[in-house]
ROFI-635359 format. One record per residue (C-alpha): residue in one letter; x negated, y, z; residue number from 1. Coordinates in steps of 0.5 Angstrom, whole numbers, plus 500, padded with zeros to 3 digits. Each point is the difference from the previous one (the first is absolute). Layout:
# ROFI-635359
   resn     X     Y     Z   resi
      A     X     Y     Z    NUM
...
END
This chain:
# ROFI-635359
   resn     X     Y     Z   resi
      X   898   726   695      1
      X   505   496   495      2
      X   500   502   492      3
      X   507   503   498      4
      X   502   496   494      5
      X   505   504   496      6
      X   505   497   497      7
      X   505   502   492      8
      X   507   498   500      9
      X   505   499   505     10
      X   498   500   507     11
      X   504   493   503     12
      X   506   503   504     13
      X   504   507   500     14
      X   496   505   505     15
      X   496   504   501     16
      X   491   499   497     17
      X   494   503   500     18
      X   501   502   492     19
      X   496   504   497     20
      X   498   503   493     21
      X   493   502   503     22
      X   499   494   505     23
      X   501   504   506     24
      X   503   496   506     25
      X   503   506   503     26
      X   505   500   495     27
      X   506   497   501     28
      X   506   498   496     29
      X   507   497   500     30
      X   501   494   495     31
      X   507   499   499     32
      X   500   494   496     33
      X   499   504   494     34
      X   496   507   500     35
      X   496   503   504     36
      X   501   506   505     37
      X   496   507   500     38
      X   495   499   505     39
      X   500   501   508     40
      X   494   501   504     41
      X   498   499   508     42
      X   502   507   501     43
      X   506   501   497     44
      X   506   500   504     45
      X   505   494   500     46
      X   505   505   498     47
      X   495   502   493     48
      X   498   492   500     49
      X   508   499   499     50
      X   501   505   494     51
      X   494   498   496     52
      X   502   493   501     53
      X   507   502   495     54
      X   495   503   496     55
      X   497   496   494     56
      X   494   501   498     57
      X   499   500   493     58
      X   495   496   497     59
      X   501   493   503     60
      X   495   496   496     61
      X   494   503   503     62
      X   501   500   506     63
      X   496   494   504     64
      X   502   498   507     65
      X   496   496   506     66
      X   502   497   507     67
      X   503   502   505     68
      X   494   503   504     69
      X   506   500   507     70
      X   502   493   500     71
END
């Protein structure tokens, strides 16, 4: 199995990242270029994954992102 290796700053492109503030790959957040979303996970719907994408989620610098583990 592949280490994850967790990244601070900004990811390379808009969109949604593994981003965590505890390292947690099943947290999911949208990057818009500047802020980061709330956090989305597998079992929410695509309707709550929506909203929480508008939502920002505050403290942004501690927040850490990896790999897209669906690419």
């Amino acid at each position: 199995m592949k280490k994850t290796v967790w990244h601070s700053g900004p990811p390379p492109e808009i969109g949604w990242w593994p981003a965590s503030y505890v390292r947690s790959i099943e947290s999911i957040r949208w990057w818009d270029g500047v802020t980061w979303s709330q956090a989305a996970f597998p079992s929410d719907t695509a309707e709550e994954a929506a909203y929480v994408a508008k939502s920002d989620c505050g403290q942004q610098d501690a927040i850490e992102w990896t790999e897209r583990w669906w690419v």
